[in-house]
C-alpha positions as CSV (number, residue, x, y, z in Angstrom):
1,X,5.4,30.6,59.3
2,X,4.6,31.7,55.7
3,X,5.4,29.4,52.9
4,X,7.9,31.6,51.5
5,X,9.8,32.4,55.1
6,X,9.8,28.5,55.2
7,X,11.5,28.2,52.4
8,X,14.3,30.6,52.6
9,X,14.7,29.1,56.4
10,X,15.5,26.1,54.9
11,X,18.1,27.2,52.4
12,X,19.8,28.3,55.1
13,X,20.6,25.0,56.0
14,X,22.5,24.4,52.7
15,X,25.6,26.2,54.3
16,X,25.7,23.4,56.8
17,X,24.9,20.5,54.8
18,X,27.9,19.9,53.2
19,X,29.8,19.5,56.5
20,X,27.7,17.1,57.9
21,X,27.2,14.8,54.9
22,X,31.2,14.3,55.5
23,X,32.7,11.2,56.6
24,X,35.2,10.6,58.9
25,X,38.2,9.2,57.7
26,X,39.2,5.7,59.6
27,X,42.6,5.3,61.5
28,X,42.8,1.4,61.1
29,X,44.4,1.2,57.4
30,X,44.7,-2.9,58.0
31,X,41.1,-2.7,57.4
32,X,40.1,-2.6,53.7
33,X,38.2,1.2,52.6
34,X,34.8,0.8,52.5
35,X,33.0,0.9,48.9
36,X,32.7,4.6,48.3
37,X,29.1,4.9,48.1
38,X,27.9,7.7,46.2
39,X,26.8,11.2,47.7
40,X,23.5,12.0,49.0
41,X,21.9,14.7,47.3
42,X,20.8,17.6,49.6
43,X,17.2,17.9,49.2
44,X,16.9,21.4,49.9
45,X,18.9,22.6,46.6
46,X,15.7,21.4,44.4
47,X,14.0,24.7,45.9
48,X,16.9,26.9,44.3
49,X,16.2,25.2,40.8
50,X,15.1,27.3,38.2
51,X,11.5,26.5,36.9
52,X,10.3,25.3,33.1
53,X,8.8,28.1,30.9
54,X,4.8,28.3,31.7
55,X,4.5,26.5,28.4
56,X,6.7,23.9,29.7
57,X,5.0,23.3,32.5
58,X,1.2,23.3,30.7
59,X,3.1,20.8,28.4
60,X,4.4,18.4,31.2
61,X,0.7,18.6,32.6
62,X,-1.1,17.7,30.3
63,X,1.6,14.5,29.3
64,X,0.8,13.5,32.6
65,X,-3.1,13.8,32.7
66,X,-3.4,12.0,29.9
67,X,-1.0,8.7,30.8
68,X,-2.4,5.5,29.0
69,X,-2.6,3.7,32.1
70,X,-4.8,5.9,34.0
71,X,-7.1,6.6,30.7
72,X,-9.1,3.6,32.0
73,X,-10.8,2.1,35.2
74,X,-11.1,-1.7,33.6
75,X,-9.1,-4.3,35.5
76,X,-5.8,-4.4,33.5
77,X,-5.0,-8.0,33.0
78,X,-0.9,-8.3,32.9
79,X,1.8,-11.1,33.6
80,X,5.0,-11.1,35.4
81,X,7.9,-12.9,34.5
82,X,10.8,-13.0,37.0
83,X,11.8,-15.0,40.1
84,X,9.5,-14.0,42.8
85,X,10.7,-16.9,45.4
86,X,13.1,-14.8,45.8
87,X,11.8,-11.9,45.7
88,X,9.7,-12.7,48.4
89,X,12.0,-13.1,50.7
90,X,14.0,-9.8,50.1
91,X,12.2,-8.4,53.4
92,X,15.2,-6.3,53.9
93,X,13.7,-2.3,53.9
94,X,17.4,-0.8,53.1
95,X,17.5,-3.3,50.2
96,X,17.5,-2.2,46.6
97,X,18.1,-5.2,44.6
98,X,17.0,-5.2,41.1
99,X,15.4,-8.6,40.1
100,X,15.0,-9.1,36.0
101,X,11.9,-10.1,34.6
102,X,9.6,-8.9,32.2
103,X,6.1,-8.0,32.2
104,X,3.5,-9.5,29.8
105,X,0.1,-8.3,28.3
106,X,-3.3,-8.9,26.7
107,X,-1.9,-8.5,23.4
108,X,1.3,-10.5,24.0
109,X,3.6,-7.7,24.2
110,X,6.6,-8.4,26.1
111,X,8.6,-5.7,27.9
112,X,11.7,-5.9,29.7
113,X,11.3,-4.4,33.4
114,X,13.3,-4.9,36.5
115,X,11.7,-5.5,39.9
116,X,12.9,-4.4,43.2
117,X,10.8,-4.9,46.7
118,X,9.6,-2.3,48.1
119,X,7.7,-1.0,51.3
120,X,7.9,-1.3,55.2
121,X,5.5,-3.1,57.4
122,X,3.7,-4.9,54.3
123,X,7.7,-6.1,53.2
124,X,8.1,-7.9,56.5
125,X,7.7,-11.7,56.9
126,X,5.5,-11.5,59.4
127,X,3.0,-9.2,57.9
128,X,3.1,-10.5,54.4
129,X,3.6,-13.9,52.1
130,X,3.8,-11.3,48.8
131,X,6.5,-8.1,49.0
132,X,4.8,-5.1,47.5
133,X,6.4,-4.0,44.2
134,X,8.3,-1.8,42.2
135,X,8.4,-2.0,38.2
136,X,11.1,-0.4,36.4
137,X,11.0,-0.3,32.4
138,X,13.1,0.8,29.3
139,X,11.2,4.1,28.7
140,X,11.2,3.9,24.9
141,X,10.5,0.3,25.0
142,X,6.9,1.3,26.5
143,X,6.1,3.5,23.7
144,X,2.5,2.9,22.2
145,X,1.5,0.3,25.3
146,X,-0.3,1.0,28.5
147,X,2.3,1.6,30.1
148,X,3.9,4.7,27.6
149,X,5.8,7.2,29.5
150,X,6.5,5.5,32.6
151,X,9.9,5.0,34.4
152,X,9.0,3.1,37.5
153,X,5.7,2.3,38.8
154,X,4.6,1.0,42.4
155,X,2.3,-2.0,42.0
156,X,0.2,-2.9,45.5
157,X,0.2,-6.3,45.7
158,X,-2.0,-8.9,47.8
159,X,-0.4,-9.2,51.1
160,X,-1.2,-13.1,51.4
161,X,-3.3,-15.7,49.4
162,X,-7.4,-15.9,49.8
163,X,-10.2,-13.7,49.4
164,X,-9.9,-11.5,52.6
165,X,-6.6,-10.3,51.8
166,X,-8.1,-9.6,47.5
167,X,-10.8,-7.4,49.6
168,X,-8.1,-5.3,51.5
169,X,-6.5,-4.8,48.3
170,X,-10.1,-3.8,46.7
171,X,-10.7,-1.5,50.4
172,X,-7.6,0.3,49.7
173,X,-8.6,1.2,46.1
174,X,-11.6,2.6,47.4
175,X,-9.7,4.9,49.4
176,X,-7.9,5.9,46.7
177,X,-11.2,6.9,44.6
178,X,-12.7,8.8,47.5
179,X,-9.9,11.4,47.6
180,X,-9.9,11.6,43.7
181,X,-13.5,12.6,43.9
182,X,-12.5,14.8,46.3
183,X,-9.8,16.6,45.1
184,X,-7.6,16.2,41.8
185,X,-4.6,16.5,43.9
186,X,-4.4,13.2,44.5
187,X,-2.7,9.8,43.6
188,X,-4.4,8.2,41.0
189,X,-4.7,3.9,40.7
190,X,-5.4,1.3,38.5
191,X,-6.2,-2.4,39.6
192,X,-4.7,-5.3,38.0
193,X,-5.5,-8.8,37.7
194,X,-1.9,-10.0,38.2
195,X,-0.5,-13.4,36.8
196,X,3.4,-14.5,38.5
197,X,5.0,-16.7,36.2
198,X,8.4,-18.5,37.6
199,X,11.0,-16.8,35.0
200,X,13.3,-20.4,35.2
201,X,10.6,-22.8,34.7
202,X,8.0,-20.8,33.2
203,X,5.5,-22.4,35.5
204,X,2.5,-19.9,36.8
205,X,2.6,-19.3,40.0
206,X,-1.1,-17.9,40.9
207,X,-3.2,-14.8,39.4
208,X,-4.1,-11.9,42.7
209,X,-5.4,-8.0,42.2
210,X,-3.0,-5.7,42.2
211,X,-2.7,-1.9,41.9
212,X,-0.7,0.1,40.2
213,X,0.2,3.8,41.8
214,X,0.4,6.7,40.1
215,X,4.2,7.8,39.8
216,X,4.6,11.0,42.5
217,X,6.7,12.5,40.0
218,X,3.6,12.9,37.7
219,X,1.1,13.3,40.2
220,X,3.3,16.7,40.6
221,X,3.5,17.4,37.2
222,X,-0.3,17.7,36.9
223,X,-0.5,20.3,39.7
224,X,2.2,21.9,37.3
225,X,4.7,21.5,40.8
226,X,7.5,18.9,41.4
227,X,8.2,17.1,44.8
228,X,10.4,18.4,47.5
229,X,11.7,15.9,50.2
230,X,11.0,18.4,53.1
231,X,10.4,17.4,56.5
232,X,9.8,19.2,60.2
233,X,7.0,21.1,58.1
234,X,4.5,23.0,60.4
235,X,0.3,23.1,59.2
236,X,1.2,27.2,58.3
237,X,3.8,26.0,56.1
238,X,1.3,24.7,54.0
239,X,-1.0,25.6,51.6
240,X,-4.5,25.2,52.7
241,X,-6.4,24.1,49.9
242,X,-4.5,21.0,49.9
243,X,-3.9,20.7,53.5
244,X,-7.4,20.3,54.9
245,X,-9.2,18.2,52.2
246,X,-6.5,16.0,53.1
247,X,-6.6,15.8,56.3
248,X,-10.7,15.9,56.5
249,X,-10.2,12.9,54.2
250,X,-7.7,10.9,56.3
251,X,-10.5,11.1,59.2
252,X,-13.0,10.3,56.4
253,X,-11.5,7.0,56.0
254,X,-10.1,6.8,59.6
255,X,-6.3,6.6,58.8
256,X,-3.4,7.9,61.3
257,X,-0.9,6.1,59.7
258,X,0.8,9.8,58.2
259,X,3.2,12.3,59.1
260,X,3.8,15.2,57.8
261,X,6.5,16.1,60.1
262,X,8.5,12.8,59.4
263,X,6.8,13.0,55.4
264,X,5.8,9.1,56.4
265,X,2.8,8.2,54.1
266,X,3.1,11.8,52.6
267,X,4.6,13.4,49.8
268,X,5.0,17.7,49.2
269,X,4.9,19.5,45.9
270,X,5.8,22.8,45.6
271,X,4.7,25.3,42.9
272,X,6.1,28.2,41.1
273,X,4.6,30.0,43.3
274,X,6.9,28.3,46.1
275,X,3.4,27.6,47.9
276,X,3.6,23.9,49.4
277,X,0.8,21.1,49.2
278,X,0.7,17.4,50.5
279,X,-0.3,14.4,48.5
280,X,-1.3,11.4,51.0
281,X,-0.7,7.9,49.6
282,X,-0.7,4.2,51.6
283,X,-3.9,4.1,53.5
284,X,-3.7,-0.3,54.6
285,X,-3.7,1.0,57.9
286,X,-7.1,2.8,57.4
287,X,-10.2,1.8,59.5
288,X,-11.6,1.5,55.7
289,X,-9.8,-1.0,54.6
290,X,-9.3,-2.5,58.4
291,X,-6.7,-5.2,57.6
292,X,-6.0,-7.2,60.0
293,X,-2.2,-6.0,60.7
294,X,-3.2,-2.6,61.3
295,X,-2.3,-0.5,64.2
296,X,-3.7,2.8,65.0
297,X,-0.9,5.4,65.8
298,X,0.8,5.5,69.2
299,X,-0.5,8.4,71.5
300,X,-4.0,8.4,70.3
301,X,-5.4,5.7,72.8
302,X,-7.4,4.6,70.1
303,X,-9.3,0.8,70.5
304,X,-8.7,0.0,66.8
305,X,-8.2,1.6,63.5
306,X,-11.5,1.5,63.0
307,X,-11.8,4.3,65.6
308,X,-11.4,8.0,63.6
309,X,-8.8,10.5,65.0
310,X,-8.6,14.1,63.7
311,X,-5.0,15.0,62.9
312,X,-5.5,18.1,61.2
313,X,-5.0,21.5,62.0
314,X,-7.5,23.2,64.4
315,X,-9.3,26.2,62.0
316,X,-11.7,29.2,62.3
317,X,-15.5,27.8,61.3
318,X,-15.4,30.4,58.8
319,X,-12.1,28.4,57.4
320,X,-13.6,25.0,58.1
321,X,-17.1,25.6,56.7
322,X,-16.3,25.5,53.0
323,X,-14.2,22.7,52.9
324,X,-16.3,20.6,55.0
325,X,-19.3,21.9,52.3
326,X,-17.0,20.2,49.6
327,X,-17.4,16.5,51.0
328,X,-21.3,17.3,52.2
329,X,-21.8,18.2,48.2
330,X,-19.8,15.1,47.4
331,X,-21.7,12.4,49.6
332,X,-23.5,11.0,46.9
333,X,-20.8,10.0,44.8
334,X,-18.5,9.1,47.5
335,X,-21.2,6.7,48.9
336,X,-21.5,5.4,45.1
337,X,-17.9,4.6,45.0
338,X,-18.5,0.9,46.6
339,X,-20.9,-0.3,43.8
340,X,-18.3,0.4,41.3
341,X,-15.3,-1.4,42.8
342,X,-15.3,-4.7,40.6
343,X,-14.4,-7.8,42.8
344,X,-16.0,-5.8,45.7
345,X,-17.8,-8.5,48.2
346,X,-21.1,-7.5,49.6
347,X,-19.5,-7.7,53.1
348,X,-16.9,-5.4,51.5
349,X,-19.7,-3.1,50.1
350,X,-21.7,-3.2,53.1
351,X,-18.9,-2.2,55.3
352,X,-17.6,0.7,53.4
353,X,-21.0,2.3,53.0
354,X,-21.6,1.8,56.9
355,X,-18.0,3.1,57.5
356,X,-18.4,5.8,55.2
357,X,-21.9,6.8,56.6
358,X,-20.1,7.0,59.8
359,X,-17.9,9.7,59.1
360,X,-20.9,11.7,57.1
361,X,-23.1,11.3,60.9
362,X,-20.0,12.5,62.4
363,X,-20.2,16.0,60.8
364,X,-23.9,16.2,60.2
365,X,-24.5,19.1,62.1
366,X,-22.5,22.9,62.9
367,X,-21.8,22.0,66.4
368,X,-19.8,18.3,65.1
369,X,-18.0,20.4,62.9
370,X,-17.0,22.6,65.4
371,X,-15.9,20.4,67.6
372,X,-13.9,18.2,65.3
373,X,-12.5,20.9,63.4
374,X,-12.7,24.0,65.2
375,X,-12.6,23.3,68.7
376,X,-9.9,20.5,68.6
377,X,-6.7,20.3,70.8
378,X,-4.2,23.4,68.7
379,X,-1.3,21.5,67.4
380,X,1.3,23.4,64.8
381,X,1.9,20.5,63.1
382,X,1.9,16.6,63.0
């Protein structure tokens, strides 16, 4: 289905919407009313909004290109101030609750923030000691830091104490950097040497890497788009140019942890154009970074995550060839990547450049492309 039949297939849900977002009214009045909780705002209407001016949008780019905090690679030392004990134990996914603390840095600068926990399998107690973060600042109190021009920010956080679990963090990062090299439609990161600082006593409570995620909203904004919350999205719905570097790449690193159907682990920005591309983000469950909660996805029969699984759409070789030519061209800086990760372990380096070898012996030939690529199982979406 063409981008733009999509589209108008799905406004045509907007008739319906409003009659199932209703809710029923209760015959029990000796039961207090529920807190009204405020309406859910139907996705599908962002795809009627007008668009910014060309100039607008050019403007809005380049604001978000040039973003203080992804102006650098260097570990960015910072400090948080709040009361992680119990924010540690919000392992609740449904749960919103703002925490208030303040984030601290280099230059002793002091901003305001408020923390919520965030995530799914990482935010469980069984997976992880640390929940993974989200930081939410006073946007004009950020103005000539690092962190200028950001609302909220995800920060990655180790998911338990010691070295192995640093590495994962490091492994992930990596990820991360391959799919900038190969594409600028991409989420951008920045690692963090993190210091937790008990906001009541004001006693430390232990320095771990972290890594801050590019906001989505600005990762759109740089492909001069803005993100839709569309799901049930078929491969033709999308565009391609975004579509198969992305999902060349999640075989790359050996991840099946995504849907694009169910937008898990994905995000969709749509153009003026109203063409529609995917973003991937959240790649723990990679065979790449192989932690040791990892699962590969149901269905698959797979041993391990360590085991690659195609999930992409099945193309023409004449389609396939050039973007599989893009990551062939790339090799050498992909295979680089490793030696630059600082903290990296040389288990950590080893790995990656055997794992990553692995995927570049997987297509070294026409026929493995054509088998991966071309003559896969057809599937219209996943």
């Amino acid at each position: 289905m063409p981008p733009v039949r999509a589209t108008a297939f799905l406004l045509a849900g907007l008739v319906a919407w409003p009659l199932a977002m209703q809710t029923p009214q209760t015959t029990q009045p000796a039961k207090p009313a529920p807190a009204e909780q405020p309406a859910k705002k139907n996705p599908l209407l962002k795809l009627a909004q007008p668009w910014p001016t060309p100039e607008k949008m050019k403007e809005r780019r380049d604001t978000a290109e040039s973003l203080p905090l992804f102006a650098d690679s260097d570990v960015l030392p910072v400090t948080l101030v709040g009361d992680f004990k119990a924010i540690n134990k919000d392992h609740d996914p449904n749960s919103h609750k703002p925490y208030p603390g303040s984030v601290r840095m280099a230059d002793d600068k002091e901003l305001q923030v408020q923390f919520r926990a965030r995530g799914h399998v990482r935010r469980m107690a069984r997976t992880c000691d640390y929940v993974p973060l989200k930081l939410e600042f006073v946007k004009k109190e950020t103005k000539g830091t690092v962190f200028a021009e950001q609302d909220a920010i995800k920060l990655v956080v180790q998911c338990s104490g010691g070295g192995d679990y640093e590495q994962y963090v490091l492994r992930e990062y990596l990820a991360y950097r391959i799919f900038n090299v190969i594409t600028n439609r991409s989420f951008r990161a920045r690692l963090a040497k993190v210091t937790y600082v008990d906001g009541a006593s004001g006693k430390p409570q232990g320095t771990r890497i972290g890594m801050f995620l590019e906001d989505e909203g600005d990762v759109a904004r740089r492909m001069e788009g803005r993100v839709v919350e569309l799901q049930r999205l078929r491969f033709d719905d999308l565009d391609s140019d975004s579509l198969m570097p992305a999902m060349i790449f999640e075989y790359l690193i050996g991840n099946t942890d995504m849907s694009i159907y169910a937008l898990h682990n994905m995000r969709i920005v749509q153009r003026p154009d109203k063409t529609l591309h995917i973003v991937p983000y959240d790649f723990d469950f990679s065979g790449l970074v192989n932690a040791p909660y990892a699962l590969p996805a149901r269905g698959f029969f797979l041993k391990n995550v360590t085991e690659r699984a195609y999930r992409g759409p099945c193309r023409s070789q004449e389609r396939v060839d050039p973007y599989v030519a893009n990551f062939v061209a790339k090799k050498d800086a992909i295979r680089a990547l490793p030696e630059q990760i600082p903290g990296f372990s040389r288990e950590s380096r080893s790995a990656s450049k055997d794992y990553i070898d692995g995927f570049y012996g997987a297509i070294k030939s026409p026929k493995d492309v054509k088998g991966l690529f071309v003559s896969c199982p057809s599937k219209p979406y996943m």
